[in-house]
N, C-alpha and C positions, 0 to 999 in steps of 0.2 A: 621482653615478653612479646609473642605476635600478636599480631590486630587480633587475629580472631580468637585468641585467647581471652582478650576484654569483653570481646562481646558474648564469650558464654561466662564471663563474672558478672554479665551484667545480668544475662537472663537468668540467672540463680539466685543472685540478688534481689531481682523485680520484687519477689512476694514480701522480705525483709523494709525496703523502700515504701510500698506501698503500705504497710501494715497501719502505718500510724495516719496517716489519711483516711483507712476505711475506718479506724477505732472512732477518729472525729466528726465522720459522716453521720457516727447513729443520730448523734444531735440536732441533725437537721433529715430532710427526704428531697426524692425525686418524683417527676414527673414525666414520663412517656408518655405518646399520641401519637396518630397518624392522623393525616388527615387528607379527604379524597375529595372530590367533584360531582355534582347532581347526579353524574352516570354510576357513582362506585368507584371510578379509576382515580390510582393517587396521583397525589400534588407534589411535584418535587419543587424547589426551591422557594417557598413560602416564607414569610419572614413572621417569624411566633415571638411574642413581647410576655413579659412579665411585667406591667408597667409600674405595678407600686413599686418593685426593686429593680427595676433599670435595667434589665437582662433578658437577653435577647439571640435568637435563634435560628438553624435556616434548617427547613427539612428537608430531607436526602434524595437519592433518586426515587426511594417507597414511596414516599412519604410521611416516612419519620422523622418523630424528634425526640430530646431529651434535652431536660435541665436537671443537672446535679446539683446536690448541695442548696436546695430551699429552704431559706426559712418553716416551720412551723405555722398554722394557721391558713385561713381561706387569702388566698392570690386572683387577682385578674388578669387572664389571658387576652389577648389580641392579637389576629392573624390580619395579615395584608399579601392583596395579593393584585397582580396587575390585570386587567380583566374583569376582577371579582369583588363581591360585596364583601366589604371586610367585617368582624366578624367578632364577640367578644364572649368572654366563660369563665364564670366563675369556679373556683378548683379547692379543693380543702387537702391541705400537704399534712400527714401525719410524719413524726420522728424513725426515723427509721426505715421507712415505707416507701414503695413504688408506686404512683397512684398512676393508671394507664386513664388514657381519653378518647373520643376520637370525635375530629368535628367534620363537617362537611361543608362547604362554601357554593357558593351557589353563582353562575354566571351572570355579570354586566353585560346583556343582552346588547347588540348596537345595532338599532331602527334604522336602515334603509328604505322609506317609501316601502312600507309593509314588507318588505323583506328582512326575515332574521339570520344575520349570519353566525348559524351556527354548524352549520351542515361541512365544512370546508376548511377546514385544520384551523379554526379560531383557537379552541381550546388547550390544542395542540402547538401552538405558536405560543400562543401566554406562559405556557407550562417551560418550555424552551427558556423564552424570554427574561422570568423570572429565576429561574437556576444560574444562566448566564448574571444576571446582574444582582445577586446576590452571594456568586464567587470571591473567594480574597483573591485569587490570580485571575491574569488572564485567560477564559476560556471561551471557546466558542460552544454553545451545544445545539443540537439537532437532537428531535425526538424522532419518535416512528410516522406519526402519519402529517409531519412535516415533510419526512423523508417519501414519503406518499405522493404526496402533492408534485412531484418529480418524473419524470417517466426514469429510472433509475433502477435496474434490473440487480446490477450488484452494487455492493457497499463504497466500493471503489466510486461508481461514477456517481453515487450521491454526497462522498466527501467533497469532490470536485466543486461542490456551491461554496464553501465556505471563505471565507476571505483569507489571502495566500497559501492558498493551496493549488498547487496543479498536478495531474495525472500522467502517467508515462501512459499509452495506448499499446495493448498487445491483444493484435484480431480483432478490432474494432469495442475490447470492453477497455475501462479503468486499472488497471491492473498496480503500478508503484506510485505509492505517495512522495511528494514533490512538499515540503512544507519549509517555506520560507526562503526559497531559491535555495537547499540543502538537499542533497540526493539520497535518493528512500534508504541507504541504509544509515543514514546519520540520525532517522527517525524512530519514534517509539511508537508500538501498536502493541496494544493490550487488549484483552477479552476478559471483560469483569476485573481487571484491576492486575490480572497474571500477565505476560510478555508471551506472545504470540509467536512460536516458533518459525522459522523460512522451509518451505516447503524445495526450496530450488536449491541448489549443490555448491555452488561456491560462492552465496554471500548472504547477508543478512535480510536481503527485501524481506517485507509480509506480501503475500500474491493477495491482495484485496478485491480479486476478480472472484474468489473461491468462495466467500463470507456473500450470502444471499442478503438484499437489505430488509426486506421483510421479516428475517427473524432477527435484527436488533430493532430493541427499543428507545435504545437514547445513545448518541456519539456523542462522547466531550473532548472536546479538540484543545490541550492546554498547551497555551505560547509562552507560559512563563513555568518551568515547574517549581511544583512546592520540596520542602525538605524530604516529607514523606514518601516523593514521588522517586524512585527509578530514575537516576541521572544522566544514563544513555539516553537522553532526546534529545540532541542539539538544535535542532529545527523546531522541536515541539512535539508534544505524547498524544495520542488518538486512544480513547479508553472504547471499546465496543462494550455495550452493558447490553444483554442480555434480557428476555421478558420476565420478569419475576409473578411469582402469584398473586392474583389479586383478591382484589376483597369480597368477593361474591363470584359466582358463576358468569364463565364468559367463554362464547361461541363465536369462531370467526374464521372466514373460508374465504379462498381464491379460485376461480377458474377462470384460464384465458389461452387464445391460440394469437396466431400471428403469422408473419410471414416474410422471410428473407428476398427483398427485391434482386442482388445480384446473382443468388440461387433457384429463385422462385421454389425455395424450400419449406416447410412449415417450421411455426415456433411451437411448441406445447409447454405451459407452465400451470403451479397448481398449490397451492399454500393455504394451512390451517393452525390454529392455535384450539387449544380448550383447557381452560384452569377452571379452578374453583376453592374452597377458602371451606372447612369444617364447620359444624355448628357453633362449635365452642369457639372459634377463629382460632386456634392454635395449631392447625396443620393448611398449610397451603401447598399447592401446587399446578403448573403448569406446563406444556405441553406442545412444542408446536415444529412443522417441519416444512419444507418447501424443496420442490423440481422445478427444474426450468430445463428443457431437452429443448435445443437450439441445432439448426441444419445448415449451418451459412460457409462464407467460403472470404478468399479477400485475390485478388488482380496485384500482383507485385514485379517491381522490375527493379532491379539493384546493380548498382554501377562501381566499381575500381577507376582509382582516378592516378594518373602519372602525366609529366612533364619532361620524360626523359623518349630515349627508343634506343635498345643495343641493337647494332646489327653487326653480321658479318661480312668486313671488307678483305677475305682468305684469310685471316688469321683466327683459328677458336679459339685462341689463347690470349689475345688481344683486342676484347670487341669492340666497334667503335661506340662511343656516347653523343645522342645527339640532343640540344632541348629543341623542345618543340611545346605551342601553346599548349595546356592540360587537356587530355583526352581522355575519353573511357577505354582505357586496356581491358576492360574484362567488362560484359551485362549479360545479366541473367534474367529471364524473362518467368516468373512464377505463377501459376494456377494452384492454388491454396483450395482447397475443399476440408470442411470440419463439421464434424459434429460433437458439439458439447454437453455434456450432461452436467449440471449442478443438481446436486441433493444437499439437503442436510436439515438435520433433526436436534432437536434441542428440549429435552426435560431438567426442568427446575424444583425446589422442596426444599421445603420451609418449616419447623416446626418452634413455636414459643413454648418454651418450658412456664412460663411464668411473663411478669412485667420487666424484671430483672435477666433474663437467660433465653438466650434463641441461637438455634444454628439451623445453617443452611447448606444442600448441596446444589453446584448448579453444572451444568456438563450440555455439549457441544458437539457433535460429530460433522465432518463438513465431507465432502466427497465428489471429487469432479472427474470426469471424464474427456478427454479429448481425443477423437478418435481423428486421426487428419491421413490426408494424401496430399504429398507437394510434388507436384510437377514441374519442372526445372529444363529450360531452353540458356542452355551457356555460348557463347563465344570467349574466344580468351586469346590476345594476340601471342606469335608467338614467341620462345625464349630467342633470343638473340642470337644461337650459336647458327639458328635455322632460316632468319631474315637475311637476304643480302640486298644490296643498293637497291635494284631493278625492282626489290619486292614492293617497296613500299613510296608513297609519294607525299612531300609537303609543298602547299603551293604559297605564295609569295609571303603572304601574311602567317608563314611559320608554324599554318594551321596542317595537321596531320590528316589526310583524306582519304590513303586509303592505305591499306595495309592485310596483312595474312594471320590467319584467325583460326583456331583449332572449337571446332563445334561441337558440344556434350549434349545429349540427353538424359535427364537421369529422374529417380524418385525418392524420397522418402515414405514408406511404408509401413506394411507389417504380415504378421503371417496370417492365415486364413482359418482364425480361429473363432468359436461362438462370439468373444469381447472382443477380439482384434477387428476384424471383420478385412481383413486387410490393407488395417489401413494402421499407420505408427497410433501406438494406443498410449497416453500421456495420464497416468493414474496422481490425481494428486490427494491424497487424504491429510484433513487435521483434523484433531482432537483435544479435549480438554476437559478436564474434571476437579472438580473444585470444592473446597469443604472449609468450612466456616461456622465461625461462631461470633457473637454479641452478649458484652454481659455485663450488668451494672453492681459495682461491689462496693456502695457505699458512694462517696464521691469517685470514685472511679471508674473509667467507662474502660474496657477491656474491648478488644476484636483480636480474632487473627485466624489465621488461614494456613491451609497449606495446597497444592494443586499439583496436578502433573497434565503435561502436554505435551502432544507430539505429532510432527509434523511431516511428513514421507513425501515422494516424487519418485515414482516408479514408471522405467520405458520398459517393459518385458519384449525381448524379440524385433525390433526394430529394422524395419529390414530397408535395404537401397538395391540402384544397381547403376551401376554406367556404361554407355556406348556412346564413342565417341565416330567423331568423323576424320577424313582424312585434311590435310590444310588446303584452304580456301579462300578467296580478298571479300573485302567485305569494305562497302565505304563508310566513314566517320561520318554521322551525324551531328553540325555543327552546333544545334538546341542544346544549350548542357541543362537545361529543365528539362528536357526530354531525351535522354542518349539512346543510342539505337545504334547497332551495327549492320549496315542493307545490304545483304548477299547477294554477289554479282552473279551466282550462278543459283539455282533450285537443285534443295537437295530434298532425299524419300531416305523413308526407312531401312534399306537397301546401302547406303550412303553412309551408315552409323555403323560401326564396327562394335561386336560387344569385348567391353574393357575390364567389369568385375562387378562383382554381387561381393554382398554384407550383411551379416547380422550384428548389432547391439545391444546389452541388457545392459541399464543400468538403473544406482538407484542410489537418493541420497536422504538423507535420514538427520531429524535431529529430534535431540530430547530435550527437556527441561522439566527439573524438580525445585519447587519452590514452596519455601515457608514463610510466613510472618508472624510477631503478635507487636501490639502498636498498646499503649497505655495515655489514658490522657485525664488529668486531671486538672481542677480550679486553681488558679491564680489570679488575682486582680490583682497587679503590681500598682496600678496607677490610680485605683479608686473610683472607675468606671463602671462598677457593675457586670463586668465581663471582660475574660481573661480566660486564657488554658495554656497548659502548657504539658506538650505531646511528644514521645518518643517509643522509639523501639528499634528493632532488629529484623532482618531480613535475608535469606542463603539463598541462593540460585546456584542450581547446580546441570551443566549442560555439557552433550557430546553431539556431535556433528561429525559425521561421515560421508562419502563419494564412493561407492565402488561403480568398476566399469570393465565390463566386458568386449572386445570386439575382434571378430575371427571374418576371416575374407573367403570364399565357396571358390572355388573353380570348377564349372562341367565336366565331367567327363564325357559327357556324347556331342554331338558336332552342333553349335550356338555360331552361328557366321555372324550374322547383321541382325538388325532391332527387326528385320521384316520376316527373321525366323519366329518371334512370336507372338501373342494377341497384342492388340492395337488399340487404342483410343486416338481419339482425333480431337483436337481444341483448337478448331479453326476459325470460331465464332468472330465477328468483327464488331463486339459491344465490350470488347476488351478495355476495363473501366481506366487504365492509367492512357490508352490512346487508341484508335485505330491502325497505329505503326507497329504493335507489338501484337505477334501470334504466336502461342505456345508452340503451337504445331499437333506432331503427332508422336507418342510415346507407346513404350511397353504396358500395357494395363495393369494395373494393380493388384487384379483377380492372380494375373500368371505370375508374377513376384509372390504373392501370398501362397500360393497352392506349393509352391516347390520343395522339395522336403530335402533340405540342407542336411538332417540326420542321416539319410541314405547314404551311406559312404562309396556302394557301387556310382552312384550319379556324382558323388561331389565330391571335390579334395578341399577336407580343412586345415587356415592356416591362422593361426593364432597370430595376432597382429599386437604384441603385449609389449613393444613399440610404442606402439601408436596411444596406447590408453593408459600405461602403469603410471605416470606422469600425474593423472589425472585423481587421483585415487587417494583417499589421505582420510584420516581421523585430529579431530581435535576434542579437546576437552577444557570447559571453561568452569570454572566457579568464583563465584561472588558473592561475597560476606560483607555486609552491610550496616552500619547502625547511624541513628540521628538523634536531635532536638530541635525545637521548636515551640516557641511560643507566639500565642495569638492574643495580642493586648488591643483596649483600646485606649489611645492615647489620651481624647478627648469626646465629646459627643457627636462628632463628625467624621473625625481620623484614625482609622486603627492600620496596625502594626504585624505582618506576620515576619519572623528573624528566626531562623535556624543554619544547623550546619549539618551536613551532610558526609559519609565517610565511605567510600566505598572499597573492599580490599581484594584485588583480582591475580587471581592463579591461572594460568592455560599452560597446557603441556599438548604438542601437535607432531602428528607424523608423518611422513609424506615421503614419497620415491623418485630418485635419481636417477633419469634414466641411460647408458652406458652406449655407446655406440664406437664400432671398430672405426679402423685408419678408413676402409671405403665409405663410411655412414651409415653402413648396417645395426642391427640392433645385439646388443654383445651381452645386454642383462642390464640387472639395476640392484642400485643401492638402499638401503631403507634406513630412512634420516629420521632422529626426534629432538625434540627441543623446549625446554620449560622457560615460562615467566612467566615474574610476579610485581607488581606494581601497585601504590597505595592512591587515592585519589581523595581529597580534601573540597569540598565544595559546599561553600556560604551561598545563603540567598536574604534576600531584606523584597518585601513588596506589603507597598502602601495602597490603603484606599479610602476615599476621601469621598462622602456623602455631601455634594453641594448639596442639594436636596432629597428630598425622597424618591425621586426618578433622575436623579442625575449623580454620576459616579466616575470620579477622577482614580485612575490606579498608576503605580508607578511602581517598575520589579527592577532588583539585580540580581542576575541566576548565574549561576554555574554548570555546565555541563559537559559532556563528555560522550565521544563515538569510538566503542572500540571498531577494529578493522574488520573485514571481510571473514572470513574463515579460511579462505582458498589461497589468500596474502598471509597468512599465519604459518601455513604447512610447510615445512623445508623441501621441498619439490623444487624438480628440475624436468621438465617436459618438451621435444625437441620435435618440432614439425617439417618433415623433411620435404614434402612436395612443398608447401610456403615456404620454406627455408626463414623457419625464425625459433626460437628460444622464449620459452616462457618459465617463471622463477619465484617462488615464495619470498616471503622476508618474515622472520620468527623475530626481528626484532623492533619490525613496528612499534610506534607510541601511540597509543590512544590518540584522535583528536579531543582537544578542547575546547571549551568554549566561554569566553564571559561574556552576559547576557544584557542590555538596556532596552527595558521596554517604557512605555507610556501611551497611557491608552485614556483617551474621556467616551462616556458615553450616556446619551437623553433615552429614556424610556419613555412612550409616549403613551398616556393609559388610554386608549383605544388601543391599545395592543401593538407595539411597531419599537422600531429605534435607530436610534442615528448615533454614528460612532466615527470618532476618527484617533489616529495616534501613528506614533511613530516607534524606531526598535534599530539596536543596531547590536552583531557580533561581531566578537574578534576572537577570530581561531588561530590554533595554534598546532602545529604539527599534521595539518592534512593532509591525505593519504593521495598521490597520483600517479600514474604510471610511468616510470624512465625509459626512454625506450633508447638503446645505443648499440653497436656494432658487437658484436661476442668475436672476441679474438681468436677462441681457439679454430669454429667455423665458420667465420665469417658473415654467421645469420646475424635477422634482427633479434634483438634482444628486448624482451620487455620483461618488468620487475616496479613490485610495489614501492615506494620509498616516502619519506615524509616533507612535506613541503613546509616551507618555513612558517610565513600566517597567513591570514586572507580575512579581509573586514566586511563584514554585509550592513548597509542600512536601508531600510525602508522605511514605506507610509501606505499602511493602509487607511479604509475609508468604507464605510457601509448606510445605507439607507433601507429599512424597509417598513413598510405601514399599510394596512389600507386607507384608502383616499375618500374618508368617509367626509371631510368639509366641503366635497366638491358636490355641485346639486347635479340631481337628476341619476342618470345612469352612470355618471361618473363614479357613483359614491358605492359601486359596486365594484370598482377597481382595484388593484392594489399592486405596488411595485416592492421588487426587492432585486436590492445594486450594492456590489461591491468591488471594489478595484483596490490594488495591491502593486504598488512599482518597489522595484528592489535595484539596488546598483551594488553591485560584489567584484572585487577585485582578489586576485592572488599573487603572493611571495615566492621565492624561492623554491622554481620548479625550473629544471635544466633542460635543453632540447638534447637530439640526439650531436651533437657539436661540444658538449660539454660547457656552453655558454648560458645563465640564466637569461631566461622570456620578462619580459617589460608588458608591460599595460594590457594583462591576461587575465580575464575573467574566472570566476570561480565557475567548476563546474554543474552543472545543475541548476543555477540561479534565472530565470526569465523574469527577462525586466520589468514585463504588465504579464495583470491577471485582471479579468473582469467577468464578474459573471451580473446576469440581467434579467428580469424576468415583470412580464406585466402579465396577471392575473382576475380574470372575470368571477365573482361569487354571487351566487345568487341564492335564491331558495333551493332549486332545484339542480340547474345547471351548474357548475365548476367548469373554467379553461384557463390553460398558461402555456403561455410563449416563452420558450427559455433559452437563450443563447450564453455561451461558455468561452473565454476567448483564453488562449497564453500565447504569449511573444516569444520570438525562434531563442535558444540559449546555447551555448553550451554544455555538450553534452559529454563527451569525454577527447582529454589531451592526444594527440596523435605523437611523432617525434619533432616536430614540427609546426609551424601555422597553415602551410599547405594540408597535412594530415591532420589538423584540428578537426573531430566530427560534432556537427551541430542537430539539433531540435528544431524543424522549423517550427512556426506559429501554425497555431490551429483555434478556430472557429466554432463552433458546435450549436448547430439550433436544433430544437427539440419542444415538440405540442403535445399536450395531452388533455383530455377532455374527461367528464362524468356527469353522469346524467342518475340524481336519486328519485328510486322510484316511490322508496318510502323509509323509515327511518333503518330498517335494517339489510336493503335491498339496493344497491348502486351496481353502475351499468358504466365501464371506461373503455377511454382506445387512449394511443400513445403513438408518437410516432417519432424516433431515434435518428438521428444524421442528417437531418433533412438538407445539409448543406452539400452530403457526401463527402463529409471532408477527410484525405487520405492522412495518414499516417508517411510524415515524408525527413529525411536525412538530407544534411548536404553536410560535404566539403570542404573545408576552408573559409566558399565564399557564397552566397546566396544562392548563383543560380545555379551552381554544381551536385547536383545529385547523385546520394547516396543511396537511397532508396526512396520510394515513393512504393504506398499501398493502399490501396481501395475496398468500400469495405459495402458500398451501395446504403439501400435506410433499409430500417426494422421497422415492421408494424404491429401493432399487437394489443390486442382488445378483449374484454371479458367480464366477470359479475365477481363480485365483493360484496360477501353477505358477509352482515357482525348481528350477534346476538349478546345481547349484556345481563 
């Protein structure tokens, strides 16, 4: 019988299984509560005690709770909470009944020399803190105006604080999470609990630059998953939760502007929420949306690295090969200009039928805009058939100096439309909608869900152009931090011959449908007073597409040189990677966009289906799921969460071969498809051990699992004939694996803080990296996904944060938060292009240090923090080679922000982003070899934050 035939025996079965549980429940009742804070906002992770019967509870992210299966008769409750005056209530449990509560707790004020710090994310930290340490797994969490406390525009660069995690940068925002030296697609990103679709075409990242941080209310960041959890997170799951409604009326507004130092552009940004909660409290709901329209831009210069030089000594059929020290054969000199729009809007809704029965809907819309103009200054040495001896010179030290250079100018654009404005317009929308229930039947606590999401990246109309120049020497720049090719001669617009115009539509698409319902019922195996034990089912159902368009324009009326039309000039000398590099002077934008490629009298089109059919593919995944689990406590200290996990996976992928005649022209294509299916078995055990009341030892063994890319899945074959290389699907990839060691201690400090340290080690199994070797039939390079033997990662993280209220005077307004993360990752069985396995090769994605640091002023009035963000250079993807190894280098990051309250509902902030300027920079091989390096100058940005509660 197949998997997924059990698991609809199983959901047919649930009500039969359960029956005799709910019969036994009437003889005893329950209890629900929420329970919120002096403001009305709820308390998540509270610890709620039954203490005549030894049973004991954590409320959710609401601030709910429930105990099933009570005793008869009046009980005494007890809440504790870190920060707060704890709290007690007496409760009368009828048979059969739901008795609902709701308490309120009230804040541990802490006396600073008559200042009360309560203005500056205190309550907001406790709330975090206590969730976090009252987890059975490992989790990190951040709330919202913790995330405040940050100068952190999108969601991306506010994950960046947490401990091992680091950020891929794309234009200067957070964009791929990095968690645990594992590359963003071995990672889980969820919104409200559902699996966040990739907006990009051929792999699984989540673009976390798109998710505004303003409209999440709490991130949980888990390093150990649970059974229940979604087992693709090999690295660890990042849950975005959403604002839910609150208990009363609640008003709260952003306005701020700012401004781009390397554009002297403005920022405009703009965010609100408004909920509110029925008379009767049984209908809530909420509301909230945010813009952030951004004008900035970034200074790039990008380099081709080789060790070789062909030249012609009269023979083109036998060219000579010479080594010489590594040079830059190719840099490109970029002027990046962007403007970015982020929107996104989010309503939530809530209704309680009863004490017993509530559902909810919650929904997301996210929508970005990039509207860019890349300006592009190329040199490129030339092919060997056209260098001979005389052309080119190496002086004694083997160093290459000067040589002949074919000169490009080009753009990437768009057409000159109301959206496009002429510039490449970069559409990324997601969405998410979500429907749920909660329901107590007796001892039985019921949830489940079902959602749809999806995720698009739409280029409509993309337009280029190039004019090149005729060859020319140019000297090598010996700085390989700084490469540069210096033109022995001055060339004009005049000097640029035009070579070809482009258009591109493309767009990639993915969906996801997804179900769950989860059951959990009492068991005390051990005679603790608490015990459950938890299972259910789960479908995910997904398709992912690529299409792509690209047709080549030829003139028909006379286009000589680049000085036949309009001009821009970017000859400025604050050019942020150096004063050695100047764009120069290009075709404008405007005259790219206006030209109307439709006119067939002006234009001849040529379908270039070539060049793009390669690219173009569907896949289709589904995933049928079921678990168990139980959560025991062992003793009065130690409890127990053991389950196992089953996941069962179908993909069927299509993709096209593209056909080229005996000359390498384009002759047609084939259209390839491919199915599998594979079962995935995955235990978990994590322990946690209450030294005391504030102190908590955890220890996990996970299992998990990363399937591959999407674009590695398609049977494609794609053939790039000016590169001269071969790029290749594999349908028969293996999932990565992973087994998981964690251990983790951590001190709560009740002044609100905490101190944590532990250690974590994986060992994978079948990692995905790319082969790169010689294609026999045309002698390109060949690259292709394939599976690498294992690769082991251990680390140690380490955290501190508190304020420093034992220190006298003005100190005790201070407050730090540190944490550092080293990781050592090694990888197996991954072959160069030789055919010979690589020795002592790092995993890719893995940076050794992470550190993030922040020392923070609170006062009555005043709020400030200094916050610096550091990752060490890594590995970032395998070349053919250790020469062609391309790395990450390290980056820096400090960043201030300030707030000034004018009264309880009325604050006044600025922020200020990059303060270090620090680029986004590639190398090579070897440190000082650059890849790229790009510049991105500071953000500034200041404004009012009025809340009304």
């Amino acid at each position: 019988m197949k998997l997924e035939h059990y698991f609809k025996l199983l959901f047919a079965a649930l009500p039969v299984l359960l029956f005799p549980v709910y019969v036994q429940a009437q003889q005893s009742g329950n209890i629900r509560g929420v329970i919120t804070d002096d403001t009305g906002l709820y308390v998540p992770g509270a610890t709620v005690l039954i203490d005549d019967l030894n049973k004991g509870t954590v409320t959710d992210l609401d601030g709910d709770f429930v105990f099933v299966d009570v005793s008869a008769g009046t009980h005494t409750l007890s809440v504790h909470y870190l920060g707060y005056q704890a709290i007690t209530r007496e409760i009368e449990v009828t048979p059969g009944k739901t008795v609902s509560m709701e308490i309120s707790l009230t804040e541990e004020n802490t006396e600073l020399d008559e200042v009360v710090l309560t203005g500056y994310g205190f309550g907001s930290q406790a709330k975090a803190l206590n969730t976090q340490k009252n987890r059975q797994n490992i989790t990190n969490i951040i709330s919202a105006d913790q995330m405040g406390k940050f100068p952190d525009a999108n969601i991306g660069d506010a994950i960046k604080r947490v401990p091992g995690i680091t950020m891929k940068i794309d234009q200067g925002e957070a964009r791929d999470i990095i968690i645990r030296g594992l590359a963003p697609q071995l990672n889980s990103v969820t919104l409200n609990g559902t699996r966040i679709p990739s907006a990009e075409g051929d792999n699984r990242n989540v673009q976390m630059d798109l998710i505004p941080s303003d409209m999440i209310q709490t991130v949980e960041v888990s390093k150990a998953v649970t059974p229940d959890m979604d087992a693709d997170a090999l690295g660890g799951s990042v849950n975005l939760v959403t604002r839910s409604a609150p208990g009363d009326f609640r008003l709260s507004a952003t306005a701020g502007s700012g401004i781009n130092t390397i554009t002297d552009k403005r920022i405009l940004n703009g965010s609100f929420l408004l909920g509110d909660r029925s008379k009767n409290q049984k209908f809530g709901w909420m509301l909230s949306a945010s813009v952030n329209d951004n004008d900035f831009g970034s200074d790039n210069v990008e380099a081709e690295w080789s060790d070789e030089l062909e030249y012609n000594n009269g023979d083109e059929d036998n060219l000579e090969l010479a080594g010489v020290h590594p040079y830059a054969s190719k840099v490109e000199v970029r002027k990046y200009l962007v403007q970015r729009i982020r929107r996104s809007i989010s309503a939530n809704f809530e209704y309680n039928f009863n004490a017993d029965n509530s559902i909810y809907f919650k929904s997301m819309y996210n929508w970005r805009d990039d509207r860019e103009n890349r300006y592009t200054s190329t040199t490129e040495i030339l092919d060997g058939e056209d260098i001979g001896p005389a052309d080119f010179e190496v002086d004694t030290g083997n160093n290459l100096v000067r040589f002949p250079v074919e000169g490009e100018r080009s753009l990437k654009g768009g057409v000159d439309s109301r959206r496009g404005k002429s510039r490449r317009l970069e559409e990324q929308r997601m969405q998410n909608y979500t429907l749920g229930g909660d329901h107590l039947m007796g001892k039985i606590k019921l949830d489940w869900m079902t959602a749809y999401s999806e995720a698009r990246e739409r280029k409509p109309q993309e337009r280029g152009y190039a004019f090149v120049s005729d060859p020319y020497t140019v000297e090598n720049g010996l700085n390989t931090r700084k490469p540069v090719h210096r033109a022995l001669t001055s060339l004009s617009a005049t000097d640029y011959a035009f070579d070809s115009f482009g258009e591109e539509t493309s767009e990639a698409r993915e969906r996801d449908i997804n179900a769950f319902i989860n059951a959990e019922i009492p068991a005390d195996f051990f005679g603790y007073g608490s015990g459950t034990v938890k299972f259910g089912v789960r479908g995910r159902f997904k398709d992912k597409s690529n299409t792509l368009e690209l047709a080549g324009y030829n003139p028909e009326f006379d286009l000589e040189t680049m000085a036949d039309t309009d001009l821009v000039h970017y000859n400025d000398n604050d050019f942020l990677a150096g004063k050695q590099y100047v764009p120069g002077t290009f075709t404008a934008a405007t005259y790219l966009g206006a030209l109307q490629f439709s006119d067939a009298s002006l234009f001849e089109k040529e379908d270039l289906e070539g060049d793009y059919l390669g690219e173009n593919f569907k896949v289709k995944e589904n995933v049928v799921a079921g678990y168990i689990m139980a959560n025991q406590k062992l003793s009065d200290k130690l409890s127990l969460l053991a389950g196992v996990r089953v996941e069962n996976t179908w993909v069927e992928s299509e993709g096209n071969e593209v056909v080229l005649d005996e000359e390498g022209e384009f002759a047609g294509s084939n259209t390839l498809s491919d199915k599998n299916n594979y079962v995935n078995i995955l235990p978990g055990l994590h322990f946690r051990y209450n030294v005391n009341d504030n102190t908590v030892l955890r220890l996990a063994w996970t299992n998990t699992l990363s399937r591959p890319n999407y674009i590695d899945l398609a049977p494609y074959e794609q053939i790039v004939r000016e590169d001269e290389e071969v790029f290749l699907g594999n349908p028969d990839l293996e999932p990565t694996t992973s087994m998981n060691f964690d251990f983790m201690g951590e001190h709560y400090f009740r002044s609100v803080g905490i101190v944590s340290g532990g250690v974590f080690y994986k060992d994978l199994k079948d990692f995905v990296y790319t082969f790169v070797t010689e294609d026999e039939a045309t002698g390109y390079k060949r690259f292709q996904p394939l599976n690498g033997d294992k690769a082991g990662i251990f680390g140690l993280e380490a955290a501190f944060q508190r304020q420093l209220d034992f220190l006298p005077g003005f100190g005790r307004n201070l407050g730090i938060y540190l944490n550092y993360t080293y990781i050592e990752a090694n990888a197996k069985g991954v072959t160069n292009e030789d055919g010979d396995e690589r020795g002592d090769l790092d995993l890719p994605g893995s940076a050794p240090h992470m550190f993030n640091g922040s020392l923070s002023y609170s006062g009555k009035k005043i709020g400030a923090r200094i916050s610096a963000n550091y990752s060490g250079a890594y590995l970032d993807e395998l070349g053919g080679d250790s020469f062609e190894d391309r790395y990450y280098d390290q980056q820096f990051f400090l960043d201030f922000n300030a707030s000034l309250t004018i009264n309880k509902n009325l604050r006044i902030y600025a922020d200020v982003n990059n303060i270090t300027n620090q680029p986004l920079r590639f190398y090579q091989g070897v440190k000082n070899r650059t890849m790229q390096m790009e510049y991105y100058g500071r953000r500034i940005t200041f404004g009012i934050k009025y809340d009304l509660f």
